[in-house]
Residue, then its C-alpha position, 0 to 999 in steps of 0.5 A: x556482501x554475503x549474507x547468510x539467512x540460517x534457521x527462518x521459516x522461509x515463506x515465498x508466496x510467488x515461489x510456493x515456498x513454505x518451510x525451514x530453509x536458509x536463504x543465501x545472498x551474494x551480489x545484491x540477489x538470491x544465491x541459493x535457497x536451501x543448499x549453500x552454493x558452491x564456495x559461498x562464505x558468508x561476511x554476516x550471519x543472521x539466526x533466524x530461528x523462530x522467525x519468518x523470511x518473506x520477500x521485502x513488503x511491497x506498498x502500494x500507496x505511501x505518501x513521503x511528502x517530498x516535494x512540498x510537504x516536507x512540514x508534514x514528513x521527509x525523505x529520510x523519517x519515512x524511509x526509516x519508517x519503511x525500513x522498521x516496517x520491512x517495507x522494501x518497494x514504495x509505490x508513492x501517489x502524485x499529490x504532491x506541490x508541486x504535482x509529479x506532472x513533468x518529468x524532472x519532478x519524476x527525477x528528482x524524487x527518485x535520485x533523492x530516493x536513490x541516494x539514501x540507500x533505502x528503500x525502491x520508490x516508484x513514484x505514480x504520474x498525475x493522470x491530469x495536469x496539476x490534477x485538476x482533470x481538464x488537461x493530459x499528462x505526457x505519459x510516455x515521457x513521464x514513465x520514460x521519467x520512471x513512473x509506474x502507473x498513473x493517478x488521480x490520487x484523491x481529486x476526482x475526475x469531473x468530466x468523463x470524457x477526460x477520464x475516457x480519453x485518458x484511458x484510450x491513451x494509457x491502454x494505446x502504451x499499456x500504461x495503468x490507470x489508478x483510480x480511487x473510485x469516488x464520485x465527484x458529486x455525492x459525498x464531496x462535503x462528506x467526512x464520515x460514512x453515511x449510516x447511524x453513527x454519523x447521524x448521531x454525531x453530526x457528521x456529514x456522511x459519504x454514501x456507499x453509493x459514492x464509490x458504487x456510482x464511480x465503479x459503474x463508470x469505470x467499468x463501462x469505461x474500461x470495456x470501451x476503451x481495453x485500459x488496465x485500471x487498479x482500483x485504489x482503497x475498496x471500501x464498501x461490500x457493494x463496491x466489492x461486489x462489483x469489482x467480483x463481478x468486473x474480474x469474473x466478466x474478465x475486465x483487466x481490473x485489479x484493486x486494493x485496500x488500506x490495512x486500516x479498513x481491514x480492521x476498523x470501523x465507522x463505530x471506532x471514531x468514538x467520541x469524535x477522534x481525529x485520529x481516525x479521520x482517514x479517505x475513504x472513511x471507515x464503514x459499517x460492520x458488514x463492509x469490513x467483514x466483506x473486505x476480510x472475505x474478499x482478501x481471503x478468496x482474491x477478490x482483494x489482491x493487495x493490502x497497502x498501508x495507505x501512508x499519509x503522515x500528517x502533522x499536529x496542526x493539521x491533526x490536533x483539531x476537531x474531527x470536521x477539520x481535520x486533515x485525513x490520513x494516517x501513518x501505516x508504513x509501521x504497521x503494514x505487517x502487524x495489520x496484515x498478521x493480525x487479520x491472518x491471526x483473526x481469521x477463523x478458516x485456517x485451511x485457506x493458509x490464512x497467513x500465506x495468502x496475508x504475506x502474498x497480499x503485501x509481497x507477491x500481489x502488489x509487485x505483480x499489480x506494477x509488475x515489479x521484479x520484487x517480492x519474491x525470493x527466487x534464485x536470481x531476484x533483487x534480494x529484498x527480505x524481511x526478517x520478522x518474529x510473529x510472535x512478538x508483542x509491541x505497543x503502538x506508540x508516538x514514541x516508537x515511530x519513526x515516521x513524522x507523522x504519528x497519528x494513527x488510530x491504532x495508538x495504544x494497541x499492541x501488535x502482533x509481529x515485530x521486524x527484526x531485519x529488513x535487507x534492501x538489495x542484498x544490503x541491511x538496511x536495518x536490523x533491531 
């Protein structure tokens, strides 16, 4: 199919490109930019006048569900919850049952990705067996399975030796290591940042000490051993600043964090609201302004959505015990721009710097071929409308999972079509 992308306000971080120009599509891929190639006659038109055209999001951490949980979400709801995002790339954790750990798993996952047409899923390998940390992965023949890095998701390393001699085996084959950088020990019983909110309402905290503790460690690991890690959902200004200084030492360290935490903080558990029990938990005032200082300056490289639908049972329950987590595919982009909105300092190109933190960014963390709309690149693109208004609402997601604590807040941004290899995937 030919597609023609006429009147948009092109915005392509990876290319420096930021102005009116139609975009054309033939073949699956970027034709041209600007002038219409040679006998190029479009099948389908799409008027994107007052709208952004930017490379597809690409997410760093959605939980589909699939294998196991299918309870919770499926394949096919969280696919079109990526689609209505503009979501085109998904980067899934392994936790799932059972445990992306052999590469038939690996496999499966992908062709049923693959055979909905929607969008590119690239699964992450279990770093242990099982996750549980005592034994290795095959690695070589799980990324030969199409994993794209490998991880912990949320289970911790016990033994550091393990994680070393992990390490020694990613960086030997180049591999990347996924770390969510969490001490084992401190904080474990924890579900609510440590500081004056959770003292007041009872809740067993998690110390800010518990990532800074974990980064320490995987810092020295990775000047012993040369390993690429990305360090998974950055909470705290501390760990920030440690993660500054790891990059400014020169260490292969890049890092991410939740769209949630961009915006939230550990006052807005209110009265004990389980929408808004997420891992890590949300911080003081004073991590989140330092989470927006760094997105602006790089320190941050990626924003992510963190998807992780969870269902009634599991989330209709009182704080303690509820399960953790939030869906965030739909609201990738609106969490983004809304940051870009709210940021005071307009000369840093506030919203480029947000549309390469869901594009440009994470493909080059995994080192996708996506997020960019050069002539001759997989024609992944979302159409969106900045100035639109929608309400979060359980009604409105298409995901299974419709907990998250932004229930109630209208957004800012809307897509309008999201193209998935030069195919439209959805249009509204």
């Amino acid at each position: 199919m030919k597609i023609h992308i006429k009147n948009g306000r092109v915005i392509d971080p990876a290319n420096g490109i930021d102005a009116q120009q139609d975009v054309y599509i033939a073949a699956g891929k970027i034709a041209a930019i600007g002038k219409a190639p040679e006998g190029f006659t479009a099948s389908r038109t799409i008027d994107a006048a007052g709208m952004i055209v930017a490379p597809g999001l690409v997410d760093l951490s959605a939980r589909l569900r699939e294998p196991g949980y299918e309870y919770k979400a499926t394949l096919e709801s969280e696919m079109q919850a990526a689609m209505q995002g503009g979501v085109t790339s998904l980067i899934c954790p392994p936790d799932t049952d059972p445990v992306l750990d052999e590469p038939g798993l690996v496999e499966m996952l992908k062709h049923r990705a693959k055979s909905l047409n929607q969008a590119h899923v690239y699964p992450l390998g279990a770093l242990t067996v099982g996750l549980k940390g005592e034994a290795l992965t095959e690695m070589a023949e799980l990324t030969e399975a199409g994993c794209v890095g490998f991880s912990q998701a949320e289970s911790p390393i016990l033994d550091t030796t393990v994680l070393l001699r992990a390490m020694q085996y990613a960086q030997t084959f180049g591999f990347t290591v996924w770390l969510r950088p969490q001490d084992p020990h401190l904080g474990r019983s924890g579900i609510a940042h440590s500081g004056a909110v959770a003292s007041r309402l009872g809740l067993p905290g998690v110390p800010v000490m518990s990532e800074t503790i974990a980064l320490h460690t995987i810092f020295e690991l990775v000047r012993a051993t040369g390993a690429r890690v990305h360090l998974c959902r950055i909470s705290s200004a501390a760990g920030l600043e440690l993660v500054r200084a790891a990059k400014k030492e020169g260490l292969p360290v890049t890092c991410d964090v939740g769209a949630h935490h961009v915006h939230l903080i550990d006052v807005d558990i209110g009265y004990f609201d389980s929408n808004a029990r997420v891992s890590p938990p949300f911080r003081a005032q004073r991590d989140r302004d330092a989470i927006r200082r760094c997105l602006l300056d790089g320190t941050i490289d990626v924003i992510c959505s963190d998807h992780t639908p969870v269902d009634d049972d599991e989330k209709l329950l009182p704080f303690g015990e509820a399960s953790p987590g939030a869906t965030g595919l739909e609201l990738l982009l609106s969490l983004t721009l809304k940051w870009a909105d709210e940021c005071s300092d307009k000369s840093q190109q506030p919203l480029v710097k947000a549309i390469s933190r869901i594009t440009a960014d994470p493909a080059r963390v995994v080192g996708l071929p996506s997020g960019r709309l050069g002539v001759g690149s997989i024609a992944d693109v979302c159409v969106f409308d900045p100035e639109a208004r929608w309400k979060v609402e359980a009604k409105t997601l298409a995901s299974q999972g419709k907990h998250t604590p932004f229930l109630g807040y209208e957004m800012p941004g809307q897509v309008k079509a999201t193209i998935v290899a030069g195919h439209v995937a959805f249009e509204r």
